[in-house]
C-alpha positions in Angstrom: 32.9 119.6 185.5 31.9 119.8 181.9 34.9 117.9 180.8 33.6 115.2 182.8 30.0 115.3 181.7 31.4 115.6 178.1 33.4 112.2 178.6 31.0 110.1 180.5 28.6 111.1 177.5 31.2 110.0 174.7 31.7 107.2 177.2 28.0 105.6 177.2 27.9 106.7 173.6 30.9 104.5 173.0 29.3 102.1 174.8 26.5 101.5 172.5 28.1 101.4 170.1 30.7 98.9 170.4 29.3 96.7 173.1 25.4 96.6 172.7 24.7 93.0 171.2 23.3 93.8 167.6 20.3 92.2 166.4 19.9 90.1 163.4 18.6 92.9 160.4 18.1 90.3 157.2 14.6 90.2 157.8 14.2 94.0 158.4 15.9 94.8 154.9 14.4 92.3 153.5 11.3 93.1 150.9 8.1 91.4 151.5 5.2 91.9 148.6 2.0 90.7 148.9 2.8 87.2 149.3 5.3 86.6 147.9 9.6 87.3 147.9 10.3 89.3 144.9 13.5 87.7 143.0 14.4 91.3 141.0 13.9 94.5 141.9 11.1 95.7 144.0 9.8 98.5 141.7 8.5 95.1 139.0 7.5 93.2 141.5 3.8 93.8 141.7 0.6 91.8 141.8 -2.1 93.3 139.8 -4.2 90.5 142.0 -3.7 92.3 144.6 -4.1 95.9 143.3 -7.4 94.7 142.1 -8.8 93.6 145.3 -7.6 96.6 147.2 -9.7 98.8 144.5 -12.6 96.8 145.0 -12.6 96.9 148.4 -11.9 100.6 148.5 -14.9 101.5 146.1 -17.6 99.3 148.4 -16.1 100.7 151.4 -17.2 103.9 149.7 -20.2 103.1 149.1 -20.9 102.3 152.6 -19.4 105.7 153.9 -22.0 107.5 151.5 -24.8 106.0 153.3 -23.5 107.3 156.2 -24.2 111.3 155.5 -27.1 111.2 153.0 -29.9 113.2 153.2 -32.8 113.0 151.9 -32.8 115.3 149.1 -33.2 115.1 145.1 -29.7 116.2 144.6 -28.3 113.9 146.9 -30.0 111.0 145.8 -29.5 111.5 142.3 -25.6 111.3 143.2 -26.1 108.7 145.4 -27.8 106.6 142.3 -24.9 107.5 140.3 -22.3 106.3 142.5 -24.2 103.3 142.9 -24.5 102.9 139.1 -21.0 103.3 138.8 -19.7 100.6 141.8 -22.0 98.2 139.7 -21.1 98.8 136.5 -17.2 98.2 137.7 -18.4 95.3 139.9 -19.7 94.0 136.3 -16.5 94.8 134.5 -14.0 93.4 136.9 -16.3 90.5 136.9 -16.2 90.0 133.1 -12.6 90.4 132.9 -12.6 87.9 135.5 -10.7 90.1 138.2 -13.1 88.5 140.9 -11.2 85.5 141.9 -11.6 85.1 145.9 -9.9 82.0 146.1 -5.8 81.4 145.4 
């Protein structure tokens, strides 16, 4: 009884192997980065574009999150003011350094 379990399971594993009809993998393996195909190797290929807008976006989605569970309180509001001080003076610097470019 086992000896027949054991070969209808090497059996259906052989099975699957051999005669399942394999799907086309290039565009599984292939690397897809921000955009663009990469022409070298993956760990150079990186757009600081990119990287810039997913900081910004992270720091105002912050922001938002923090007016969420304030309370009204002095300590609270003072860091509350500083974290809105510091969103606008990087909103002000990644503007200057023109990292604020919405259209491509």
């Amino acid at each position: 009884m086992i000896f027949i379990i054991l070969f209808l399971f090497v059996f259906i594993f052989l099975f699957f192997i051999f005669l399942v009809k394999k799907k086309n993998m290039n565009m599984k393996n292939s690397f897809f980065e921000s955009g663009f195909n990469s022409l070298g190797n993956i760990n150079f290929s990186f757009s600081i574009h990119f990287f810039f807008v997913m900081i910004i976006f992270i720091l105002f989605d912050l922001e938002l999150f923090f007016f969420l569970f304030i309370f009204f309180n002095y300590i609270n509001f003072l860091l509350l003011l500083f974290v809105l001080l510091f969103i606008i003076f990087t909103l002000f610097l990644e503007w200057k350094n023109i990292k604020l470019i919405w259209y491509l």
